[in-house]
C-alpha positions as CSV (number, residue, x, y, z in Angstrom):
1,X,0.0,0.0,0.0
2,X,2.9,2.4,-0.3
3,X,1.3,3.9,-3.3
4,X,-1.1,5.0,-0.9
5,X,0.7,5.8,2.0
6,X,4.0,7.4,0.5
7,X,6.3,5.6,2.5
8,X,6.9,2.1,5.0
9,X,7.0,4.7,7.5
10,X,3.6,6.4,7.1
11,X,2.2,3.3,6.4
12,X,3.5,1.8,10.0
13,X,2.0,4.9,11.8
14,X,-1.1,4.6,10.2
15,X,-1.3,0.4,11.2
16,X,-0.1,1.8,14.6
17,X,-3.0,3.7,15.3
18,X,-5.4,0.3,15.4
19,X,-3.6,0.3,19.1
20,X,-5.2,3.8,20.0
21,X,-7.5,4.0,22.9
22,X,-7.7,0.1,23.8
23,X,-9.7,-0.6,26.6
24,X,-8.3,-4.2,27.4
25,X,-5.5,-5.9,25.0
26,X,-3.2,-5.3,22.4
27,X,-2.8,-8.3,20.8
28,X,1.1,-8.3,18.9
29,X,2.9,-10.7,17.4
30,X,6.0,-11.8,19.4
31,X,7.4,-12.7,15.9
32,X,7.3,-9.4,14.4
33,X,9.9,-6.7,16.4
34,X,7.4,-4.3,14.5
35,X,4.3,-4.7,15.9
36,X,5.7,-5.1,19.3
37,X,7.8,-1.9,19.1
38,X,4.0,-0.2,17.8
39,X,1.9,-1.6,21.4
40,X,4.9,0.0,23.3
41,X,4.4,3.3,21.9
42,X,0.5,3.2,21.8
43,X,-1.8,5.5,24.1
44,X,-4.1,3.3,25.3
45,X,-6.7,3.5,28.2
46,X,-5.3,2.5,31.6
47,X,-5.1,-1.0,32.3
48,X,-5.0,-2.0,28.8
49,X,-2.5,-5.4,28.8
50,X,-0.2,-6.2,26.2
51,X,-0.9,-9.5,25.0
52,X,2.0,-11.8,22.6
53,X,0.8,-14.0,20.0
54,X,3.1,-16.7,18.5
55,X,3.3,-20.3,17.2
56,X,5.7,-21.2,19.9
57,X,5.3,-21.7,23.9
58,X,4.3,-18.5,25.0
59,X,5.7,-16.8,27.9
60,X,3.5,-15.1,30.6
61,X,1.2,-12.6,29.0
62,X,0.9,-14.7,25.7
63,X,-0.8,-17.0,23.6
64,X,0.7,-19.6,21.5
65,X,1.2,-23.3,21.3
66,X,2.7,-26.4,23.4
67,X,2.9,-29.5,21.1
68,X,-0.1,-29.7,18.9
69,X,-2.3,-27.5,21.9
70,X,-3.4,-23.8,21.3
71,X,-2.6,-22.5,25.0
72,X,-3.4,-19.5,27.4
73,X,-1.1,-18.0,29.4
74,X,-2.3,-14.3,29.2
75,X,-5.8,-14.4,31.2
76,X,-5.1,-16.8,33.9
77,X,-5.1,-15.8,37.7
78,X,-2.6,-17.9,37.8
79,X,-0.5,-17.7,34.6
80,X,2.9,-17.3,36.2
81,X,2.9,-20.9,36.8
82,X,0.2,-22.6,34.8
83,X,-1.6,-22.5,31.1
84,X,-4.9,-23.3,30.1
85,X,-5.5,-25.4,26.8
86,X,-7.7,-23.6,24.7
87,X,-8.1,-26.1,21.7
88,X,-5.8,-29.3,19.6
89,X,-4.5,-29.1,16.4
90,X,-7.7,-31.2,15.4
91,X,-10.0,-27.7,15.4
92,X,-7.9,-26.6,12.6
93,X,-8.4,-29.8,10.2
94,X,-10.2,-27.6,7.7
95,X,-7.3,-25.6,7.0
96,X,-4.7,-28.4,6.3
97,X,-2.2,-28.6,3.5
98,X,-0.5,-32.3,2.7
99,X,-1.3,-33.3,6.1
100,X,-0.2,-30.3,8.0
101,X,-1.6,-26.8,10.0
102,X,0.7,-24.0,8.1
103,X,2.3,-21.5,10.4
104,X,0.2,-18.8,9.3
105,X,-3.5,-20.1,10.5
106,X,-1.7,-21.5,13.3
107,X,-1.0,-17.8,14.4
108,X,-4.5,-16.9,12.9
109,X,-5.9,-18.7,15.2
110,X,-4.0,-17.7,18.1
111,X,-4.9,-14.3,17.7
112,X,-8.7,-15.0,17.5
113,X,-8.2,-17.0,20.3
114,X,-6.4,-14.1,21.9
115,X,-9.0,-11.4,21.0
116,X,-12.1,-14.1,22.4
117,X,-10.4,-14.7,25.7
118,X,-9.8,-10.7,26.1
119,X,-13.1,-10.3,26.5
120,X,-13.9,-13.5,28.7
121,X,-15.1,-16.1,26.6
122,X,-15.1,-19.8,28.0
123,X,-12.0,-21.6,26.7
124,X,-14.8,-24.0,26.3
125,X,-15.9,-22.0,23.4
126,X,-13.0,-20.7,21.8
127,X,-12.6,-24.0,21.2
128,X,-15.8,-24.6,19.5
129,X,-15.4,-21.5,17.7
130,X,-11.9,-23.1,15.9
131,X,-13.9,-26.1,15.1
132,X,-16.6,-24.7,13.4
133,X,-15.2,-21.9,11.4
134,X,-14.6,-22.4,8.0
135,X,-12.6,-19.7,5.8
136,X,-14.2,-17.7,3.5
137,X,-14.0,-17.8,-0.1
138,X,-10.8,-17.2,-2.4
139,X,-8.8,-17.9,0.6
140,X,-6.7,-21.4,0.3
141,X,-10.1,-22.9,-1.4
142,X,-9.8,-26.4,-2.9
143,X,-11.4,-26.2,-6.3
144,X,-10.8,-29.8,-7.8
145,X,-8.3,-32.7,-7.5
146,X,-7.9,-33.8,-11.5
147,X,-5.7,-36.7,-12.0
148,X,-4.0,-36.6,-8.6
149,X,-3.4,-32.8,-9.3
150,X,-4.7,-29.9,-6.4
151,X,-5.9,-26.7,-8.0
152,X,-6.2,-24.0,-4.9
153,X,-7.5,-20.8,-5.2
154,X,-6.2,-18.2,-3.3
155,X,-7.0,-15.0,-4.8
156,X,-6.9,-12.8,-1.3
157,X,-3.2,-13.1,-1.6
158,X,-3.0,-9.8,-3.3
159,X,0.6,-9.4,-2.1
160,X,3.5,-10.7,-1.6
161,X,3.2,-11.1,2.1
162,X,0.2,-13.2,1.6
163,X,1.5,-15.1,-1.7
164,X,4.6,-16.1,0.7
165,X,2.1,-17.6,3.7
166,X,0.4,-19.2,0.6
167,X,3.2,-21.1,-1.4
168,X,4.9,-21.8,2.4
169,X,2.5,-24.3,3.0
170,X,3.1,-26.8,0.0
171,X,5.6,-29.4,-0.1
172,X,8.9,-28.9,-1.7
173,X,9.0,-28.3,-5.5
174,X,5.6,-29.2,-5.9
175,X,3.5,-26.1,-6.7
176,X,2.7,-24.3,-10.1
177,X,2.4,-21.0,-9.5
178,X,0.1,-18.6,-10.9
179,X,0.7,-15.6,-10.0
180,X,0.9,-11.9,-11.3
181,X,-1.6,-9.0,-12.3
182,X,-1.3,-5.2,-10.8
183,X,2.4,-4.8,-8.7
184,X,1.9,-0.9,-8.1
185,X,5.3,-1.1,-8.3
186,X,5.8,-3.6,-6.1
187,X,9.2,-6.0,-6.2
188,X,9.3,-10.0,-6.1
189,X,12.8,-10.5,-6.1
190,X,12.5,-11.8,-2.0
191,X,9.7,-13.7,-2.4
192,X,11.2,-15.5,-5.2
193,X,14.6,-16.0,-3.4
194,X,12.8,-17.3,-0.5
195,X,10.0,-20.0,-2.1
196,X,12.1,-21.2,-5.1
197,X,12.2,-24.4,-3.4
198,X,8.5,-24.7,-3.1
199,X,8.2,-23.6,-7.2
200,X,8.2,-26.5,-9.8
201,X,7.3,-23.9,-12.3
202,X,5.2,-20.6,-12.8
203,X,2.7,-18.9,-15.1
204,X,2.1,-15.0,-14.8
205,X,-0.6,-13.5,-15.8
206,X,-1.6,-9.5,-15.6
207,X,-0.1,-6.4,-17.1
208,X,3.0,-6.2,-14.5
209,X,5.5,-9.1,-16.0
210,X,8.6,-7.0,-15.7
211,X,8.6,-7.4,-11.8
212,X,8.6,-11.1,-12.2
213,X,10.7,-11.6,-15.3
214,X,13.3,-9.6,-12.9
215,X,12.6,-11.8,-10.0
216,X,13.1,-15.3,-11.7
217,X,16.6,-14.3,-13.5
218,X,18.0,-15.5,-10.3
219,X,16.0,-19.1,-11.1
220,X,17.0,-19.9,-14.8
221,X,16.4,-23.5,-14.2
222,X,12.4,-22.9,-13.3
223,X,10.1,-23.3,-16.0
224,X,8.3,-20.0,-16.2
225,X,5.5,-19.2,-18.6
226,X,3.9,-15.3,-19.5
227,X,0.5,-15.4,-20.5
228,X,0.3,-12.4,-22.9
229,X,-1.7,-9.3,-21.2
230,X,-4.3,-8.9,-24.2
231,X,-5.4,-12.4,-24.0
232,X,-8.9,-12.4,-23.6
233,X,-9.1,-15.3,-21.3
234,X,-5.9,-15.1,-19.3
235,X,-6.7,-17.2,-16.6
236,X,-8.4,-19.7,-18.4
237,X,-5.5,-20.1,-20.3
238,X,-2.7,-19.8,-17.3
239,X,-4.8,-22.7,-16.3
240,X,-4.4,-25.1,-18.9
241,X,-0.3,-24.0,-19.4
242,X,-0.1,-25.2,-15.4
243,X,-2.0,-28.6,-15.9
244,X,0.7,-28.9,-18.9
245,X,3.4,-28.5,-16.2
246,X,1.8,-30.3,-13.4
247,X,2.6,-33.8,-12.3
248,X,0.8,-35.9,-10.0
249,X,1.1,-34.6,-6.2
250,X,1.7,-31.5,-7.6
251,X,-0.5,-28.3,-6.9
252,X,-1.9,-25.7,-9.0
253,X,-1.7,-22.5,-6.8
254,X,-3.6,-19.1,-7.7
255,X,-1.7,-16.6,-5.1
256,X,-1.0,-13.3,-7.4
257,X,0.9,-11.3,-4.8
258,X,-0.4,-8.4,-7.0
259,X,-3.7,-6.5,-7.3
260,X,-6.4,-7.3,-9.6
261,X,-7.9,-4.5,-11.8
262,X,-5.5,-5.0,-14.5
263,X,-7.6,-7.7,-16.0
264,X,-10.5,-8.3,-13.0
265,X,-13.1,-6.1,-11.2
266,X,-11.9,-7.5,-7.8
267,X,-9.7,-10.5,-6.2
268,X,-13.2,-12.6,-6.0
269,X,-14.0,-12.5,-10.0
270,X,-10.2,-13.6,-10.6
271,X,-11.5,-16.1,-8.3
272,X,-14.5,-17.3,-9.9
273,X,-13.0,-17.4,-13.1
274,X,-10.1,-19.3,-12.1
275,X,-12.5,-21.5,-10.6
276,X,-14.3,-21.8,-14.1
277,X,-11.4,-22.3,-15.9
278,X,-10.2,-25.5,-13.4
279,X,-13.7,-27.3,-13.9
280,X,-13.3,-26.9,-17.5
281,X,-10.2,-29.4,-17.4
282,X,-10.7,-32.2,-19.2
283,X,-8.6,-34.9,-17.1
């Protein structure tokens, strides 16, 4: 959003300000230096707690996990010494990827965990709550398993933040990538670098490909395919390029890491139409 916001900086202040005025917790993540460094500095109302959220054991004053249990060492009485178990693994079955919770829902889930138990809901029912949610749509969505081939649609992943949680949670070298549409000037360089071993191959759609034609030099070996910016259909043809380059066990992963007016009204009609094209596959 630096188009928006003219600089990291601005942008940090203005995320900053979600701390303003709290009446009970500031949730943070004791991951990010960032957003712990923003609760310090936020005027909140007296008695307002700082609260850590993480994937790991938490330390007094946080959530996070012990083993495969969602814990609770923030609200309790008693939390210098003790933890209450909020919820297993198991509540988060809906959002597995090749048998596994990926970090990011994991600390998801903390967080809403977190924010319920601020306000002094039954662990009871923050379990309950994990069991029963399901995520919404365009967000990690299974559209069709064709000949032992995944096609996922995750069209929220507008950046490259998101498209990095997204490709994280596959196997090694087993995704095709679809990716691309409006950067806003934004570079991929990193996010290449850091999921090449994830990538079997990638197709780009949108209007951008110079950011990612830049970011793959440093990955000659991966097959990478453009899909030209005035085709009509893009996404129905990025679709059928990946099920030429995808192998059995493989996935098919829409995560853009870029915005979608280019070619789309919004994230959710890239969606629907990479939905469309995926059940037009003939296996």
């Amino acid at each position: 959003h630096l188009d928006w916001h003219g600089s990291y900086r601005s942008y940090q202040s203005a995320k900053a300000r979600i701390h303003e005025r709290t009446q009970r917790a500031c949730l943070y993540s004791r991951h990010d230096e960032a957003t712990r460094h923003m609760v310090e500095r936020a005027d909140v109302i007296a008695g307002a707690r700082a609260i850590s959220v993480g994937i790991d054991i938490p330390p007094v004053a946080g959530i996070g996990f012990a083993e495969d249990l969602l814990i609770d060492r923030a609200y309790l009485p008693t939390r210098a010494h003790e933890a209450a178990a909020l919820a297993s693994l198991d509540a988060l079955s809906a959002f597995a990827t090749d048998g596994h919770i990926p970090p990011h829902i994991r600390l998801d889930a903390a967080f809403a965990a977190g924010m319920a138990r601020a306000m002094d809901i039954d662990p009871s029912a923050v379990a309950d709550g994990l069991h029963s949610y399901r995520p919404g749509a365009h967000r990690a969505e299974a559209i069709a398993n064709i000949d032992g081939v995944r096609y996922i649609n995750d069209s929220k992943a507008t950046n490259a933040h998101a498209a990095r949680a997204s490709l994280a949670a596959h196997a090694d070298h087993s995704v095709v990538w679809i990716a691309g549409g409006l950067a806003k000037g934004a570079s991929f360089d990193t996010l290449v670098a850091e999921m090449e071993d994830k990538l079997k191959a990638a197709v780009i759609i949108g209007v951008d490909h110079e950011p990612f034609r830049r970011a793959f030099r440093q990955s000659p070996h991966l097959p990478v395919r453009y899909i030209d910016p005035d085709d009509a259909n893009p996404l129905h043809t990025a679709v059928t390029t990946a099920q030429q380059l995808a192998d059995r066990g493989d996935v098919v992963l829409l995560a853009p890491a870029c915005a979608s007016m280019d070619q789309f009204a919004n994230y959710a009609v890239r969606g629907q139409e990479f939905a469309a094209a995926v059940r037009q596959l003939t296996p």
